[in-house]
MDAnalysis code that builds the backbone (N, CA, C; Angstrom):
import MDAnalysis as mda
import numpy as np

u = mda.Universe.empty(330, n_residues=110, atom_resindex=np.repeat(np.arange(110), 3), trajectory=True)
u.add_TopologyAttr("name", ["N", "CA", "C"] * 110)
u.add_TopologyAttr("resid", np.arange(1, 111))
u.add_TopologyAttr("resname", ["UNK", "UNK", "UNK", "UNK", "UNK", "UNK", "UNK", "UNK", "UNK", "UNK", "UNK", "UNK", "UNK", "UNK", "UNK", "UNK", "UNK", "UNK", "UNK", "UNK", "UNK", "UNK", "UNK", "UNK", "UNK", "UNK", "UNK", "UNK", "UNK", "UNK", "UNK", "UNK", "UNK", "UNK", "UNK", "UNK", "UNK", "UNK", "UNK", "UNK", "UNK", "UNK", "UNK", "UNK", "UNK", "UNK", "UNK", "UNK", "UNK", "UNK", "UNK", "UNK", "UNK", "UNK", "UNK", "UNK", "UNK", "UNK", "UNK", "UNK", "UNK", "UNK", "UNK", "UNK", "UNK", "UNK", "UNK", "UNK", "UNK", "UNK", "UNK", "UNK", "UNK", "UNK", "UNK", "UNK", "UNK", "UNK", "UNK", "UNK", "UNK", "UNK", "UNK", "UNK", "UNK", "UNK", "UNK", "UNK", "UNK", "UNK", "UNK", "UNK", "UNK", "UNK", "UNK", "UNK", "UNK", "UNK", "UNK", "UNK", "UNK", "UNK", "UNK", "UNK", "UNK", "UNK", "UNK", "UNK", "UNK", "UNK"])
u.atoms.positions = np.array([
    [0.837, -1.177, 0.000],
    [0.000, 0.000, 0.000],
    [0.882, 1.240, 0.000],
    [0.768, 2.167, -1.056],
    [1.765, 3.377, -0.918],
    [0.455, 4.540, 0.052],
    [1.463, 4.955, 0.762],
    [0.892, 6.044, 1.901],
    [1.346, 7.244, 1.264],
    [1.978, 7.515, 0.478],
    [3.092, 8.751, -0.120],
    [1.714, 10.112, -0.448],
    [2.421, 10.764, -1.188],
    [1.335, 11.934, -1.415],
    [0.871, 11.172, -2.630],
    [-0.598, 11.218, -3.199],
    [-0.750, 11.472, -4.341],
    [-0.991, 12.126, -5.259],
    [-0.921, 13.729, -4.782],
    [-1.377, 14.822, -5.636],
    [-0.480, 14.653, -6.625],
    [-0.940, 15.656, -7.745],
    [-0.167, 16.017, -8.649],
    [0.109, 17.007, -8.859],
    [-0.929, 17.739, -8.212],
    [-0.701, 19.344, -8.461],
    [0.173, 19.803, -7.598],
    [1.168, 20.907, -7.188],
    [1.760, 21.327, -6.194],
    [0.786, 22.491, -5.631],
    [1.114, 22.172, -4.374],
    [0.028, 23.031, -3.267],
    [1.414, 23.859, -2.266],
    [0.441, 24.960, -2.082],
    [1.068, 25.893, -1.294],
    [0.031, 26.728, -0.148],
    [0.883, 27.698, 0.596],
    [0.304, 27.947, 1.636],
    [-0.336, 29.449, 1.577],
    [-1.370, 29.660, 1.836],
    [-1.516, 31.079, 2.202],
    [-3.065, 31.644, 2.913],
    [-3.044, 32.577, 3.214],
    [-4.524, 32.908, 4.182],
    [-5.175, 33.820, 3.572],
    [-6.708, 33.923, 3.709],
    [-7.472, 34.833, 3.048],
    [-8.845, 34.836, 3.545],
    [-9.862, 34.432, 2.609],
    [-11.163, 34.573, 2.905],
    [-11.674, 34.192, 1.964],
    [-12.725, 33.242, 1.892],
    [-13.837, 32.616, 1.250],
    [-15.204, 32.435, 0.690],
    [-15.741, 32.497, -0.064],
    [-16.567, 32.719, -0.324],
    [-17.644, 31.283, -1.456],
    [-18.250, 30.658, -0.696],
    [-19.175, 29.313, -1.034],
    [-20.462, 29.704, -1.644],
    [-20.803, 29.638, -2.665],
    [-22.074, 29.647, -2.963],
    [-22.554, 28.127, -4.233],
    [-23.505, 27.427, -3.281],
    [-23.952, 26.728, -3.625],
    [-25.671, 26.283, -3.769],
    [-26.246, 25.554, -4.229],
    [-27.727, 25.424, -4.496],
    [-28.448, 26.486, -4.994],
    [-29.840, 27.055, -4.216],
    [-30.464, 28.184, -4.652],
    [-29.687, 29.741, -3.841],
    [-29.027, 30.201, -4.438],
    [-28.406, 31.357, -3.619],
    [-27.927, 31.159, -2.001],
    [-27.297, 30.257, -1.610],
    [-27.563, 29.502, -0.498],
    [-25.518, 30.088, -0.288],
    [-25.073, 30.653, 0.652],
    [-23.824, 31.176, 1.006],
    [-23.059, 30.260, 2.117],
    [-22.144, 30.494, 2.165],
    [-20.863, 30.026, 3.010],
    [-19.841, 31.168, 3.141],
    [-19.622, 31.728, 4.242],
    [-18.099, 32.527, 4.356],
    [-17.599, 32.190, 4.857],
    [-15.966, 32.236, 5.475],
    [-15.256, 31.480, 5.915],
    [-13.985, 32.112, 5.596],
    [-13.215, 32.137, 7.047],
    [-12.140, 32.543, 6.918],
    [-11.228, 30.948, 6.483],
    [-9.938, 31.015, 5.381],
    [-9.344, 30.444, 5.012],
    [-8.046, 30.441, 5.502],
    [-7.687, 29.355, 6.365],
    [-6.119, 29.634, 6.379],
    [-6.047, 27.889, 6.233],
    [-4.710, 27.657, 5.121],
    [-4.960, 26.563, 4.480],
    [-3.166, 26.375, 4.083],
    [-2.640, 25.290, 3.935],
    [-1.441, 24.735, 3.230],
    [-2.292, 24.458, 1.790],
    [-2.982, 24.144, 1.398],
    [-3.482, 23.130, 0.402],
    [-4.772, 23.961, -0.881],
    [-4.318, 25.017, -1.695],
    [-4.182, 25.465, -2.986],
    [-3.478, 25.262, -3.896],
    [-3.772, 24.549, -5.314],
    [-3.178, 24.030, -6.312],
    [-4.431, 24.623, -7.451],
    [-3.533, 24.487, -8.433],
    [-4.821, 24.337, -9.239],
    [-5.701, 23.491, -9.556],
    [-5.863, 22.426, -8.820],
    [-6.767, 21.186, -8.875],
    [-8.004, 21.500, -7.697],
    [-7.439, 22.455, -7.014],
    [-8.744, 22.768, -5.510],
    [-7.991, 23.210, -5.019],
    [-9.036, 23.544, -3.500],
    [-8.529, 23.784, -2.986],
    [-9.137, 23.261, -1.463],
    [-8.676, 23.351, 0.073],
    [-8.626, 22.784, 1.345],
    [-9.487, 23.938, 2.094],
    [-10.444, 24.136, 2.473],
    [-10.791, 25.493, 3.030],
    [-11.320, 24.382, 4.781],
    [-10.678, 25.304, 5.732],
    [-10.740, 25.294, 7.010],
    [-12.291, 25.586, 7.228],
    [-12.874, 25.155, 8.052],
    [-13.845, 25.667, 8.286],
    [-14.871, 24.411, 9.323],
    [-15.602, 25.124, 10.154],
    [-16.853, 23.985, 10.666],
    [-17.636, 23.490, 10.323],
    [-18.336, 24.254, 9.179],
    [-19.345, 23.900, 8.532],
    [-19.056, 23.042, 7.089],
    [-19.612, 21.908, 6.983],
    [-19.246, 21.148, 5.730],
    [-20.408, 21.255, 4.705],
    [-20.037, 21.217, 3.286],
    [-20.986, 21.051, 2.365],
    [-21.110, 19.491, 2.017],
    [-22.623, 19.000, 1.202],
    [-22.191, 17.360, 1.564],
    [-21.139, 16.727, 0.491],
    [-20.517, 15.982, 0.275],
    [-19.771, 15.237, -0.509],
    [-20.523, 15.727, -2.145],
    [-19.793, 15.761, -3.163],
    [-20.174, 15.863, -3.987],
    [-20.994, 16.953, -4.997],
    [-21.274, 18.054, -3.677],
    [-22.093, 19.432, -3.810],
    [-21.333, 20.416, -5.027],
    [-21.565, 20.645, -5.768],
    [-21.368, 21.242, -7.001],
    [-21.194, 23.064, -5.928],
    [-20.057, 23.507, -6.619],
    [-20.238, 25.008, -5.831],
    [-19.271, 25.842, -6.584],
    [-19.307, 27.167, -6.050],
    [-18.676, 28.508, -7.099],
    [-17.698, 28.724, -5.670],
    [-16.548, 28.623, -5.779],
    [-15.483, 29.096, -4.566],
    [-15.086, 30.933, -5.271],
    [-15.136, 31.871, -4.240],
    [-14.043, 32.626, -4.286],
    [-13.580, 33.435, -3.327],
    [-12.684, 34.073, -3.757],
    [-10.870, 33.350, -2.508],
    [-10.624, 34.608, -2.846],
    [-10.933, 35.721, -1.735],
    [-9.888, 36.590, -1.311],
    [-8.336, 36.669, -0.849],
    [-7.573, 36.829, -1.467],
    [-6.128, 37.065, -0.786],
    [-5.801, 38.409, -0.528],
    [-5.069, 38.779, 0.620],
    [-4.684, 40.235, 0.886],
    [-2.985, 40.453, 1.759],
    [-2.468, 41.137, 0.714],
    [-1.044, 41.091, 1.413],
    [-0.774, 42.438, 1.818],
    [0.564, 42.848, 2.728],
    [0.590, 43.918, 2.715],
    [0.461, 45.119, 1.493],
    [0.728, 45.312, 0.779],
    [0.674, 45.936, -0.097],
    [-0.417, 45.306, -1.602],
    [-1.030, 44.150, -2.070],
    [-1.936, 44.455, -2.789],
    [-2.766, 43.209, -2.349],
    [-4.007, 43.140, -3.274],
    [-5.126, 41.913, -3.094],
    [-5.638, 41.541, -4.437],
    [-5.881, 40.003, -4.150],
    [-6.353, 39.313, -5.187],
    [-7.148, 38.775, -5.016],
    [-8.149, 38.638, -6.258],
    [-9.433, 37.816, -6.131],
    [-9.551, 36.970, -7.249],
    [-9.856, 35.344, -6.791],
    [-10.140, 34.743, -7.608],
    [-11.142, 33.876, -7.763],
    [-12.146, 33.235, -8.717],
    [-13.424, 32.333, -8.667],
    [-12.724, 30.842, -9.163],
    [-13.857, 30.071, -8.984],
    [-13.754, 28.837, -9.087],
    [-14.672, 28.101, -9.413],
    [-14.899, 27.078, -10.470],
    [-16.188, 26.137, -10.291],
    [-15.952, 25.295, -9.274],
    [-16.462, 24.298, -8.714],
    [-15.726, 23.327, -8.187],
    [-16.739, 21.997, -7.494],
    [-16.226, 21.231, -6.541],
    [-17.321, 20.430, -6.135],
    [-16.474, 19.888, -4.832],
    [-17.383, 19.736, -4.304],
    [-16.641, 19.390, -2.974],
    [-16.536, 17.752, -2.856],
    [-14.571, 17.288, -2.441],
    [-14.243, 16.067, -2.747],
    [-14.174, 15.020, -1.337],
    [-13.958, 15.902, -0.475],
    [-13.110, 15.710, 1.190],
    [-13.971, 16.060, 1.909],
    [-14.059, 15.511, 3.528],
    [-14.119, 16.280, 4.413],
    [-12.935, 15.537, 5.571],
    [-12.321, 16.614, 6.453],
    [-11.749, 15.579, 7.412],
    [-12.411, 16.807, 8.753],
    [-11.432, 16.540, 9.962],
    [-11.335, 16.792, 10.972],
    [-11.870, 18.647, 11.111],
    [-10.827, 19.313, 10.342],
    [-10.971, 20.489, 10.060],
    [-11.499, 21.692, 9.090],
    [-11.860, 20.566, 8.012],
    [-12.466, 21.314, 7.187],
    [-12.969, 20.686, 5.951],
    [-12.956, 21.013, 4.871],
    [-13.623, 20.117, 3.375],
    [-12.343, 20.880, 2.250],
    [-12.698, 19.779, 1.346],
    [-12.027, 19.944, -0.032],
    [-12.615, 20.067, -0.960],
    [-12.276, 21.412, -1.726],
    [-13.152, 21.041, -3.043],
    [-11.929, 21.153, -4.290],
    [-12.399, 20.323, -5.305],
    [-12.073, 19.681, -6.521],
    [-12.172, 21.048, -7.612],
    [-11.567, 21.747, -7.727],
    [-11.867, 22.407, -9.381],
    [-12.105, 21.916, -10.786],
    [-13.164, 22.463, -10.978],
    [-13.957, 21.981, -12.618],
    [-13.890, 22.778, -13.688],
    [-13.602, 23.993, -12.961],
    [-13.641, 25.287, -13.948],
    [-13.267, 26.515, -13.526],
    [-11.605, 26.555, -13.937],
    [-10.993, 28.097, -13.457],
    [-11.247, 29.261, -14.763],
    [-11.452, 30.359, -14.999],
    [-11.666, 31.153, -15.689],
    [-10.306, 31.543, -15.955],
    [-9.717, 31.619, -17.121],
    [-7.906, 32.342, -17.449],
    [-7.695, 32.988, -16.446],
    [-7.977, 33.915, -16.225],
    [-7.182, 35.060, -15.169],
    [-7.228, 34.085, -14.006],
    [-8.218, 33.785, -13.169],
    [-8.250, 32.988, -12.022],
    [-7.041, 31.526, -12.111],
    [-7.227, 31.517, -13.491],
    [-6.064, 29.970, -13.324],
    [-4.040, 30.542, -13.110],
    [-4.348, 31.928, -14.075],
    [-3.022, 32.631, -13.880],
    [-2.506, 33.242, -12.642],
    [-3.576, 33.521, -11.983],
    [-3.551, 33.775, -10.758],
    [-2.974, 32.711, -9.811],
    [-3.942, 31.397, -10.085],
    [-3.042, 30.443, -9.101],
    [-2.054, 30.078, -9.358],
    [-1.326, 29.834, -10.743],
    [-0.102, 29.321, -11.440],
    [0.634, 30.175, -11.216],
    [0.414, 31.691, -10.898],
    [1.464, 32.578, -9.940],
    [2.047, 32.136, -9.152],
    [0.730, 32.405, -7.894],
    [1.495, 31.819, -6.970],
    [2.210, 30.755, -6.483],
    [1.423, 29.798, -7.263],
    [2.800, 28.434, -7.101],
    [3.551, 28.382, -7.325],
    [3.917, 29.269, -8.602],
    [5.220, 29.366, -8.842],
    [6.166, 30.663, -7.935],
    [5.476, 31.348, -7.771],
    [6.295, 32.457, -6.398],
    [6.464, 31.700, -5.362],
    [5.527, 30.929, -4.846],
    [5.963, 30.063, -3.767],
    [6.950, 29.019, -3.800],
    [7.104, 28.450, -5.429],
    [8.392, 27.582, -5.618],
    [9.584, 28.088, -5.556],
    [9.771, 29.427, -5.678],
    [10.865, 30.076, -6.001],
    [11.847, 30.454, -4.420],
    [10.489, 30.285, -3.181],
    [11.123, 30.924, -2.403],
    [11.710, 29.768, -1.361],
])
């Protein structure tokens, strides 16, 4: 049995704020502080879970000292564990996908 990672995507770390909207106009906010953004999903902290499989629109405030980014997401939720849920990306919009392929790569660099 391999225990190893199996992602493929590389994930990195950073904090922000969240934003869930799923079913009929139906919301989730949630502060995000997370290791686990890739472009495949992303890990959002939180108490409240959506159920397995829930089709949803993620978007992800980031704010640093000096500027902020916002990005959307299709996605569906894959995980839940102890601390929070996972959702799966289905559909990044260009800018939103360049956005994350930034930062992974700023975060590889450092």
């Amino acid at each position: 049995m391999n225990t190893g990672e199996r992602r493929k995507a590389q994930r990195i770390s950073f904090v922000g704020t969240a934003v869930l909207r799923h079913g009929e106009n139906q919301t989730l906010e949630t502060a995000v502080d997370t290791h686990n953004i890739s472009l495949a999903g992303v890990f959002l902290e939180t108490p409240q879970r959506l159920t397995l499989d829930t089709p949803c629109e993620v978007e992800i405030h980031l704010t640093g000292t000096t500027s902020s980014m916002e990005f959307r997401a299709q996605g569906v939720v894959r995980r839940h564990d102890a601390v929070g849920m996972g959702v799966a990306f289905t559909h990044l919009d260009p800018d939103s996908y360049l956005h994350i392929l930034n930062l992974v790569k700023l975060h590889a660099a450092v």
